[in-house]
C-alpha positions as CSV (number, residue, x, y, z in Angstrom):
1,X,25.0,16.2,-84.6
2,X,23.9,19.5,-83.2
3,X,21.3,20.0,-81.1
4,X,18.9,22.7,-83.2
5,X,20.0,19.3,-86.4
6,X,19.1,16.6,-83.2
7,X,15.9,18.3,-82.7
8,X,14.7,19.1,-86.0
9,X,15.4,15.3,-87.5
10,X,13.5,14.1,-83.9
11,X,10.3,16.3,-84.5
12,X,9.9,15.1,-88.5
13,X,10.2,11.6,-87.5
14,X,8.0,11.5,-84.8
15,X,5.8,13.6,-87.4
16,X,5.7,11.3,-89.6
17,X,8.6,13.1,-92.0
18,X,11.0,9.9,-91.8
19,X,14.8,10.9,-91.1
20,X,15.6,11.6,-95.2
21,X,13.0,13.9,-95.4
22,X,13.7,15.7,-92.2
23,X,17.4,16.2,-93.8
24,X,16.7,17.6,-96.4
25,X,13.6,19.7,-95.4
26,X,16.5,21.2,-92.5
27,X,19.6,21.3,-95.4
28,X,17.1,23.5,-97.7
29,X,16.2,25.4,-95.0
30,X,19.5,26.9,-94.1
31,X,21.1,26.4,-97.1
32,X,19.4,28.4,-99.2
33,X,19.7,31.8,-98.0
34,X,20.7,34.8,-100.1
35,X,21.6,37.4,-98.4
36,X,19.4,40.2,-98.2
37,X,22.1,43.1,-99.5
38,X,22.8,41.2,-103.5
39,X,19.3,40.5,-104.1
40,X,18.7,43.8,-105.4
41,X,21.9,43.6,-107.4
42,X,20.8,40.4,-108.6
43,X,17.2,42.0,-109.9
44,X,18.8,44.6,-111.6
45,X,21.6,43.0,-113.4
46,X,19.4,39.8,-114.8
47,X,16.8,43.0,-116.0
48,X,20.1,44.3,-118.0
49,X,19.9,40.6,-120.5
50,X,16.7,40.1,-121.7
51,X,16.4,36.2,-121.3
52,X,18.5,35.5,-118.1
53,X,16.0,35.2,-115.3
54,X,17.3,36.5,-111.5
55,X,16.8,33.0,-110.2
56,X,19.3,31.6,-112.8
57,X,21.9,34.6,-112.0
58,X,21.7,34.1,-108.1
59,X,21.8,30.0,-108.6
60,X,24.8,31.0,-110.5
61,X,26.5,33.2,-108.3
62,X,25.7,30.8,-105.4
63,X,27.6,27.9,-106.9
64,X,30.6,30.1,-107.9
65,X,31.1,31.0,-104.6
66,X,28.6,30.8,-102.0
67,X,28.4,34.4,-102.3
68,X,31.8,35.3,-101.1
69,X,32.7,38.3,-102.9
70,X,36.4,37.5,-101.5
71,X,36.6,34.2,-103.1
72,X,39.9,32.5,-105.2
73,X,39.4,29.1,-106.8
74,X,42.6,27.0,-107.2
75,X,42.0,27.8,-110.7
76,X,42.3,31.6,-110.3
77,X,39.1,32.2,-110.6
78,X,38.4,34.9,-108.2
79,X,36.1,37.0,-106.7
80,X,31.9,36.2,-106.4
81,X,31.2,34.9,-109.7
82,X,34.4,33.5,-110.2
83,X,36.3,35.4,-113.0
84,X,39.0,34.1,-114.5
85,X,41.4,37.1,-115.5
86,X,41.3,37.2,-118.7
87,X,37.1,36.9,-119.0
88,X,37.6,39.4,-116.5
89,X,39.2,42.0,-118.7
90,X,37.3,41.4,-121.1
91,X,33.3,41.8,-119.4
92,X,34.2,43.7,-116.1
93,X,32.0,46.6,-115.9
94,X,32.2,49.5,-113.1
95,X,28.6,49.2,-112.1
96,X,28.7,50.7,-108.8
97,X,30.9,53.8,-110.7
98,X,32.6,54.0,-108.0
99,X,35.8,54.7,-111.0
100,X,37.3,51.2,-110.6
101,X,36.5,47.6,-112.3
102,X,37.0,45.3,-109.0
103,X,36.2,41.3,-109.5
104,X,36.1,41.6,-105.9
105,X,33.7,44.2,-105.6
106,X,30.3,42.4,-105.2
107,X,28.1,45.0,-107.4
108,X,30.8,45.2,-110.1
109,X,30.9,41.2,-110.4
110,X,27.6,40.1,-110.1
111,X,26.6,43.0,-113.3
112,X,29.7,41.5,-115.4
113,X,28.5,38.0,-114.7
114,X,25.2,39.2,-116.2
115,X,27.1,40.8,-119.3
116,X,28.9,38.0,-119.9
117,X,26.2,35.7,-119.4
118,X,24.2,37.6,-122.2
119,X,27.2,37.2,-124.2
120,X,27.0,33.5,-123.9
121,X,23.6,33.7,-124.5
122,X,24.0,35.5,-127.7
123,X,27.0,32.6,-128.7
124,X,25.2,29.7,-128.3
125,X,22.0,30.4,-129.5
126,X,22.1,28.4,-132.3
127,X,23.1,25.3,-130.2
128,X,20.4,22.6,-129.8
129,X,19.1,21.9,-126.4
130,X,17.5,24.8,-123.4
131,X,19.6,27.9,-124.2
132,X,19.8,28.8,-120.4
133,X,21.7,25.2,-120.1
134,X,23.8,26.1,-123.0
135,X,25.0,29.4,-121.7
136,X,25.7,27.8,-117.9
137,X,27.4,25.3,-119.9
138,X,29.4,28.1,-121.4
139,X,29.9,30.0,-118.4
140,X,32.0,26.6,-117.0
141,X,33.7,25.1,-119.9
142,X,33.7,28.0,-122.6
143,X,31.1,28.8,-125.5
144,X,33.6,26.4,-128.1
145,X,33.3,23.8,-126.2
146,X,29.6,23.7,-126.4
147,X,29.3,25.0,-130.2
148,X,31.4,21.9,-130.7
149,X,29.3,19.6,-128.9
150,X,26.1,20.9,-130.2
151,X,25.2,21.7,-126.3
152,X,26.1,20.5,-122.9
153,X,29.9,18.8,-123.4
154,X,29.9,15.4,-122.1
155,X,32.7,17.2,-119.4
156,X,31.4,15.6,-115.9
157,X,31.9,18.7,-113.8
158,X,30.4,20.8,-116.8
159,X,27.2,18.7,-116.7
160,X,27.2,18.9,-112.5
161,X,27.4,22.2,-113.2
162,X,24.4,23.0,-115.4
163,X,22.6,20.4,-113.4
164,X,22.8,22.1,-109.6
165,X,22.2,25.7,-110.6
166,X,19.1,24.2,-112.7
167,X,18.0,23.2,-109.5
168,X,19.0,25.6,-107.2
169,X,17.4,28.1,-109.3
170,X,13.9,25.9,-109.0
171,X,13.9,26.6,-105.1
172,X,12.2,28.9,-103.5
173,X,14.8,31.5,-102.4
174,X,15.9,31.8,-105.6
175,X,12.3,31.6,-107.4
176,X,11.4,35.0,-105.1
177,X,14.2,37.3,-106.9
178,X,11.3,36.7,-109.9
């Protein structure tokens, strides 16, 4: 255990906290930071789909990749929200117009994650259940897949999925993008 961990867990126990709570209350503490240069990116592209609220996008992004722009999945999913290539072809926008389409440029990926998270929006709107589930759903296991099931697929890393950016998104950090 590290010392600044040691110390933290030692002053909410002697305060009362209990060594759970002083865990988590230190895990949420550093774990949810988002770093100060993609929360304007994060604004912006959410205001571009009228239903996907910031805090939903940045959960999002968050869980695709801890927001490493760099990132490759063993999947091939690459880049900050986690494009596969052919999704990527399809909703990669040049946002930053900087005259290319880069999955690993952060401005470009986080505005096509929006896009296609509109899209998603748009194909399962007719799908029972909270349509910002549905379209995370989506996002992970594809829009079929939830069209079929009439909402979240009973896939278990489909319904992890939904389930921790739902609450990620509920935190504070991400409840300040607005």
């Amino acid at each position: 255990m590290t010392r600044r961990l040691a110390l933290v867990v030692a002053l909410l126990v002697l305060a009362g906290g209990g060594i759970t709570a002083g865990w988590l209350a230190y895990r949420n503490s550093t774990a949810e930071r988002i770093p100060a240069i993609y929360r304007p990116m994060v604004i912006a592209a959410a205001a571009t789909c009228p239903g996907l609220p910031p805090a939903i996008l940045g959960a999002q992004i968050a869980q695709e990749s801890g927001w490493r722009p760099k990132a490759v999945s063993s999947a091939g999913a690459e880049g900050i929200a986690q494009f596969i290539p052919s999704t990527w072809r399809a909703f990669g926008v040049d946002a930053n117009h900087d005259g290319t389409i880069d999955v690993f440029d952060p401005a470009d990926a986080i505005f096509s994650a929006a896009k296609y998270d509109c899209q998603l929006l748009h194909e399962t709107s007719g799908v029972s259940g909270s349509h910002l589930s549905n379209m995370l759903a989506a996002y992970n296991a594809g829009p079929s897949a939830v069209r079929r099931h009439d909402g979240i697929p009973p896939y278990p890393e489909t319904q992890k999925y939904v389930t921790a950016i739902l609450a990620r998104a509920g935190r504070a950090a991400y409840q300040a993008l607005g």
